[in-house]
C-alpha angles and dihedrals in degrees: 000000000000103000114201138184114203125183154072115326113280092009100070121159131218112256134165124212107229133218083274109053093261130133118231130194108239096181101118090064107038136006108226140000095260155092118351081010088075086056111126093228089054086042086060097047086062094044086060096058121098092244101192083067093059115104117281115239106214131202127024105300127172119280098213121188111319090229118053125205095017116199101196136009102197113181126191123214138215087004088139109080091201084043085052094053102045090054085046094235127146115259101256124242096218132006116306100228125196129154124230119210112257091223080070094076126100134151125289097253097033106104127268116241124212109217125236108278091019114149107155099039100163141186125248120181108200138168112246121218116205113207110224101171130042102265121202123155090342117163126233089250090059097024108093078054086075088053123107102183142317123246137169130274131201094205089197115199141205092196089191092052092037098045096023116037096073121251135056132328092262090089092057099046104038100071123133113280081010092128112050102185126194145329086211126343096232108202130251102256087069100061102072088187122015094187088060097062113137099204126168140165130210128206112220090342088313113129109240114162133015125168152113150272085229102068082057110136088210118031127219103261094048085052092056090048093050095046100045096052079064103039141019103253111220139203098274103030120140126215112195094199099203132265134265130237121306104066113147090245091062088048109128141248084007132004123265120210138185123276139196111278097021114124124217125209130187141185141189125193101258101356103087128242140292126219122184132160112217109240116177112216117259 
């Protein structure tokens, strides 16, 4: 299933994409995409439904953040080993782990803003997992049945404040707009591979990155089993899983950022399309 949240910002509603491409209103049967409603007995309840019955939502509405109510957004860093060299870091013995605000998250389509003083305000194409069932010291071998679904993230980066204004990751990656989710959380059932994902992003129409799951330091199941012997692991969690090669950081012979009017797209094998203009705040 393709689980979708379309609205205004802060009053999405529940909705659910057909066999054929429509969007359909799922109101009636729960009241947002989120927590118990990522169970896999409650996943199953909405599978059951004739979908094509379901209300039509008509017009072009917003498509907000395919997950409502998020608990934690857990993001993991340098997990690509192309991505790795061509940033010339070291591979990672275990999991890097930052957090990223959750008033950074917006939906896959709203504009990015650039934040006053940015002035390395780079892309980051990542595949998101969604957390369906509580996870604590699961194995690799247990832990994508914990799993709900799978969905795109735009990891959106200041690399100065990230790199330069002393402390961890967390301050360049937590800006407002700078965690464009979704368009759909597609469940589980419906990603036969998670580690065999091809996934890019263009910059006004310039292919930046292209890569795949496959080339992931840490999968995502050995991510689940590490994070979860930290932390308790909850319905609604999302795990942004790291990006592969072609950040502007990473741009030779001289790094190349974001700047007012671009416009990033991304794209994830089987997870849809994002879409987002770069604004900068007043």
């Amino acid at each position: 299933m393709k689980l979708v949240r379309y609205g205004a910002l802060g009053a999405e509603k529940p909705g659910i994409i057909d066999a054929n491409g429509v969007l359909r209103d799922l109101s009636a049967h729960v009241s947002d995409i989120a927590g118990e409603t990522l169970s896999d007995p409650a996943l199953q309840a909405l599978r059951a439904l004739d979908h094509a019955s379901l209300p039509e939502v008509t017009g072009n509405p917003r498509i907000g953040a395919c997950v409502g109510n998020i608990g934690k957004f857990l993001c993991i860093g340098l997990n690509y080993s192309d991505h790795a060299a061509e940033t010339g870091a070291a591979i990672p013995k275990h999991p890097i782990l930052f957090f990223k605000a959750n008033s950074a998250i917006v939906g896959p389509n709203d504009e990015v803003s650039m934040p006053r003083g940015s002035v390395k305000t780079d892309w980051e194409v990542e595949l998101g997992v969604v957390i369906g069932k509580t996870a604590k010291y699961v194995t690799q071998a247990d832990a994508l049945d914990h799993v709900a679904g799978y969905c795109i993230v735009n990891d959106v980066s200041e690399r100065h404040f990230q790199a330069n204004l002393t402390g961890q990751w967390t301050k360049g990656k937590s800006c407002d707009t700078f965690g464009p989710t979704g368009p759909w959380l597609v469940t589980r059932d419906e990603i036969a591979d998670p580690q065999n994902l091809d996934m890019t992003l263009d910059v006004n129409g310039k292919r930046m990155q292209n890569g795949n799951t496959r080339t992931m330091i840490f999968t995502v199941a050995e991510i689940i089993e590490h994070l979860s012997g930290l932390m308790t692991l909850h319905p609604g969690d999302v795990i942004s899983t790291g990006t592969p090669p072609g950040v502007g950081l990473g741009v030779k012979p001289e790094p190349v950022f974001l700047k007012k009017g671009d416009v990033m797209e991304l794209s994830i094998q089987g997870l849809g399309q994002q879409r987002q203009n770069v604004t900068e705040d007043a």
